[in-house]
C-alpha positions in Angstrom: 56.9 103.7 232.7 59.7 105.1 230.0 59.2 104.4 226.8 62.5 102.4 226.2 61.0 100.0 229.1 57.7 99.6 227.6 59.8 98.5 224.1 61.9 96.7 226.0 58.9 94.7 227.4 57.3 94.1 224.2 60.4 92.8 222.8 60.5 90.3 225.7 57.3 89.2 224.6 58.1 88.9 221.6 60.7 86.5 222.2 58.1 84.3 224.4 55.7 84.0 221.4 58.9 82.7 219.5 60.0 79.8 222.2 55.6 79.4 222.1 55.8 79.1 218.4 58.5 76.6 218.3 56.9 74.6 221.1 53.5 74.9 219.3 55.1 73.2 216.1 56.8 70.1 218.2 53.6 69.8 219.9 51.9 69.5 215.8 54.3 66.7 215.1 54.0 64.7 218.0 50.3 64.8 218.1 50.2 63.9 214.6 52.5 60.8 214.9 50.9 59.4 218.0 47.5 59.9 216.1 49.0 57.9 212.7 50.2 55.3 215.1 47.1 54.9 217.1 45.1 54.7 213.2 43.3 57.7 214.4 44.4 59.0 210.4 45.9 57.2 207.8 49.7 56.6 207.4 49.5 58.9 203.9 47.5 61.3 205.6 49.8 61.9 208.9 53.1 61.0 207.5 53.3 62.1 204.1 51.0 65.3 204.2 50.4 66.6 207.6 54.1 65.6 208.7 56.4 66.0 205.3 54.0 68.2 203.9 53.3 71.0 206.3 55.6 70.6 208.8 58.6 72.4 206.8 56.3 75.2 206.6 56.0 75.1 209.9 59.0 74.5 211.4 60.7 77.2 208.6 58.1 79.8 209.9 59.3 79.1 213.8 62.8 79.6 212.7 61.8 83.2 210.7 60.3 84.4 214.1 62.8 82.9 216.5 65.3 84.9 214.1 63.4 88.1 214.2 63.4 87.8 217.7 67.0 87.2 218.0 67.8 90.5 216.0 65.4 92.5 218.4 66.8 90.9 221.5 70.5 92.1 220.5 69.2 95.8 219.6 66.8 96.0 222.6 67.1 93.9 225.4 70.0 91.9 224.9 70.5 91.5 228.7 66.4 90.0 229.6 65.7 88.6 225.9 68.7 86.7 224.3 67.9 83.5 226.6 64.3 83.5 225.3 65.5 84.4 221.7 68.3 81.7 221.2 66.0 79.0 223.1 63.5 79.4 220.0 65.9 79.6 217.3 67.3 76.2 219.0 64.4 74.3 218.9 63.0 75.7 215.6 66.0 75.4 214.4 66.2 71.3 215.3 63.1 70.6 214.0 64.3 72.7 210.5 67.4 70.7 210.8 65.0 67.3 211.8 63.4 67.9 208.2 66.5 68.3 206.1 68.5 65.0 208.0 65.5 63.2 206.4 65.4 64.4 202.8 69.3 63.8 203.6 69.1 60.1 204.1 66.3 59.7 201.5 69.0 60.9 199.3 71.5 57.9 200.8 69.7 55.0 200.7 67.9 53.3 197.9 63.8 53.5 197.2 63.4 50.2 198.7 61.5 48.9 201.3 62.5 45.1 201.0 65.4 43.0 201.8 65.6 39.1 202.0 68.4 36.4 201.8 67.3 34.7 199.3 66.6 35.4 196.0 67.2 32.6 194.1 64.4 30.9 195.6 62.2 34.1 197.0 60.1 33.4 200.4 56.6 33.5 199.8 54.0 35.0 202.3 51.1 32.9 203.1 47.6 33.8 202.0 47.0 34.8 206.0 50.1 37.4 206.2 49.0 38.7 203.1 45.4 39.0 203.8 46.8 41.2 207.2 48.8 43.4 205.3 45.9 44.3 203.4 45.4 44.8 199.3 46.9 48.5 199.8 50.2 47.1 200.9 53.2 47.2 199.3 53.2 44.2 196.7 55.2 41.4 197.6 56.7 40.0 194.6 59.3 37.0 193.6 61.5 39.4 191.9 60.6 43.0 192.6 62.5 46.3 190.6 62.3 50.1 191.2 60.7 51.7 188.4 63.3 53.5 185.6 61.6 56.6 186.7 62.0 56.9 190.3 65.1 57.3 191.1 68.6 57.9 188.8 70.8 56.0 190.7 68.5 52.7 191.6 65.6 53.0 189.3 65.7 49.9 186.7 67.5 47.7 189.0 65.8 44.9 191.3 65.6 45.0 194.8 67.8 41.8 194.6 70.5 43.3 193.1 70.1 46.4 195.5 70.1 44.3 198.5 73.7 42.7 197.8 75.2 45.8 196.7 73.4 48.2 199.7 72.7 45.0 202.8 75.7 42.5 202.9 74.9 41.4 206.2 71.3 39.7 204.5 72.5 36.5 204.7 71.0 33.2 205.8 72.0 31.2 208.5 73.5 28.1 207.4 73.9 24.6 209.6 72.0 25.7 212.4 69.2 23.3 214.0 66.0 25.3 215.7 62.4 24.9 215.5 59.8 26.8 214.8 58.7 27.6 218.2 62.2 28.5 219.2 61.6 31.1 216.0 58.2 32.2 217.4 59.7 32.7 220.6 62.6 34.9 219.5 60.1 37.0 217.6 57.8 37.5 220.6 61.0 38.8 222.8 61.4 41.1 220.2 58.1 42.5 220.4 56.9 41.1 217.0 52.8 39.7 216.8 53.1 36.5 215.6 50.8 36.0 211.9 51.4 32.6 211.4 53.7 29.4 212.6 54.4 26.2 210.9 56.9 23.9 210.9 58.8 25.4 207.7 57.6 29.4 208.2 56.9 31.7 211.0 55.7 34.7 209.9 55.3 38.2 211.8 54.5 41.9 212.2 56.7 44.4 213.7 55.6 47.9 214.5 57.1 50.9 214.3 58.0 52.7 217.8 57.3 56.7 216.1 54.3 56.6 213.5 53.4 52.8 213.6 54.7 51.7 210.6 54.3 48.2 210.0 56.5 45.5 207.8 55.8 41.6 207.7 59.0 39.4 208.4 59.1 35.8 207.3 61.5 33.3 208.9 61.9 30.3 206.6 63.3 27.0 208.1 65.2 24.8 205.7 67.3 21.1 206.2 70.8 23.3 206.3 69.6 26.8 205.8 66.9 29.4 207.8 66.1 32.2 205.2 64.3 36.1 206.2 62.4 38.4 204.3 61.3 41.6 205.9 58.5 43.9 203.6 57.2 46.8 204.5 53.6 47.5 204.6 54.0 51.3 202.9 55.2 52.3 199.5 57.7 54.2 200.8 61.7 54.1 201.1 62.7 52.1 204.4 65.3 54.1 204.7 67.5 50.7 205.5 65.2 49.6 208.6 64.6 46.4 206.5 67.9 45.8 206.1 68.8 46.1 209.7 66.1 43.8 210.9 66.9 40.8 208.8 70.4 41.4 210.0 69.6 41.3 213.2 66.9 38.7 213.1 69.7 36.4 211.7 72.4 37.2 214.6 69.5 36.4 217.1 69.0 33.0 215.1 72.7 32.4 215.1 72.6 32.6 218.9 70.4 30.3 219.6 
């Protein structure tokens, strides 16, 4: 064996431990988001730490060796290695680029995790939704406001105020006659777990498909008027999933 072969070979594996690497660090994520969402760990724990926390490390690390790799396939083995080499600076590279999207959109919408259409007269959760969500929750206020101190552009406002400038299509559904059960029914088709039902609130729990992430929605039925307030369980931005449930919650209503 020639010693350009033998370099040649080790530079090939080289570029397999790269694709491996990158692999390794999807297979960390994915592992750690079916184990949040299964309540094997804590949503802190798996989301906050193990995901936002040490995955950049991670995924930045993939992308150092899958570049490395790249530089030794185009001086050595261009020919056998640069399929091997560009396939791990891909997929490190996505999950780099995963990690950035996020801090991106953090960035775009506000620190909320709350929308409702009302706020004049605020929906209140009964005591049984609020004993589910559990005294760790989120608060669920009449008027809530992000703190001064958390964010420059939103922080001292209320989340009232942030949904009509940030959720316009929060609105309720005016002049239309269903029950309650029609409600329920709605929300079950949807995939939501039913809390509570009465004849002037249904109340339910939707679950996140990824990490599990849960937020309580309230359907309020009125004379002329059907009201929704979806809160999430976490102190955490929503990053607008909120917002896009009420809207469509209210569509479904408007079709029925």
């Amino acid at each position: 064996m020639t010693q350009d072969t033998s370099k040649a070979r080790k530079g090939l594996a080289f570029a397999h431990l790269a694709v491996i690497l990158a692999v390794l660090v999807g297979l960390y994520l994915l592992a750690i988001m079916f184990a949040t969402r299964l309540g094997y760990i804590e949503a802190d724990l798996g989301f906050r730490t193990l995901t936002l926390g040490v995955g950049p490390k991670l995924a930045l690390a993939a992308v150092a060796v899958a570049v490395l790799s790249m530089l030794i396939s185009i001086f050595k083995c261009p020919g056998r290695m640069a399929f091997w080499a560009l396939a791990a600076v891909i997929l490190s590279g996505s999950l780099v680029a995963g990690f950035f999207g996020y801090q991106k959109a953090l960035k775009a919408f506000p620190p909320i995790a709350d929308v409702a259409t009302d706020w004049d007269n605020p929906i209140v959760f009964s005591e049984k939704l609020l004993l589910a969500r559990g005294a760790e929750s989120l608060r669920v206020e009449d008027l809530p406001r992000v703190p001064r101190n958390e964010s420059m552009a939103w922080g001292g406002k209320t989340v009232a105020d942030i949904n009509q400038l940030t959720c316009p299509a929060a609105k309720p559904v005016f002049n239309k006659a269903v029950t309650a059960s029609q409600i329920a029914a709605m929300l079950r088709a949807e995939h939501y777990t039913i809390v509570s039902e009465t004849a002037e609130q249904v109340e339910a729990t939707h679950t996140d498909t990824f990490y599990g992430f849960r937020s309580d929605v309230a359907v309020r039925l009125g004379n002329h008027r059907i009201d929704i307030r979806s809160v999430g369980r976490y102190d955490m931005p929503d990053l607008g999933s909120n917002c896009r449930r009420v809207a469509r919650l209210a569509k479904l209503i408007r079709a029925l």
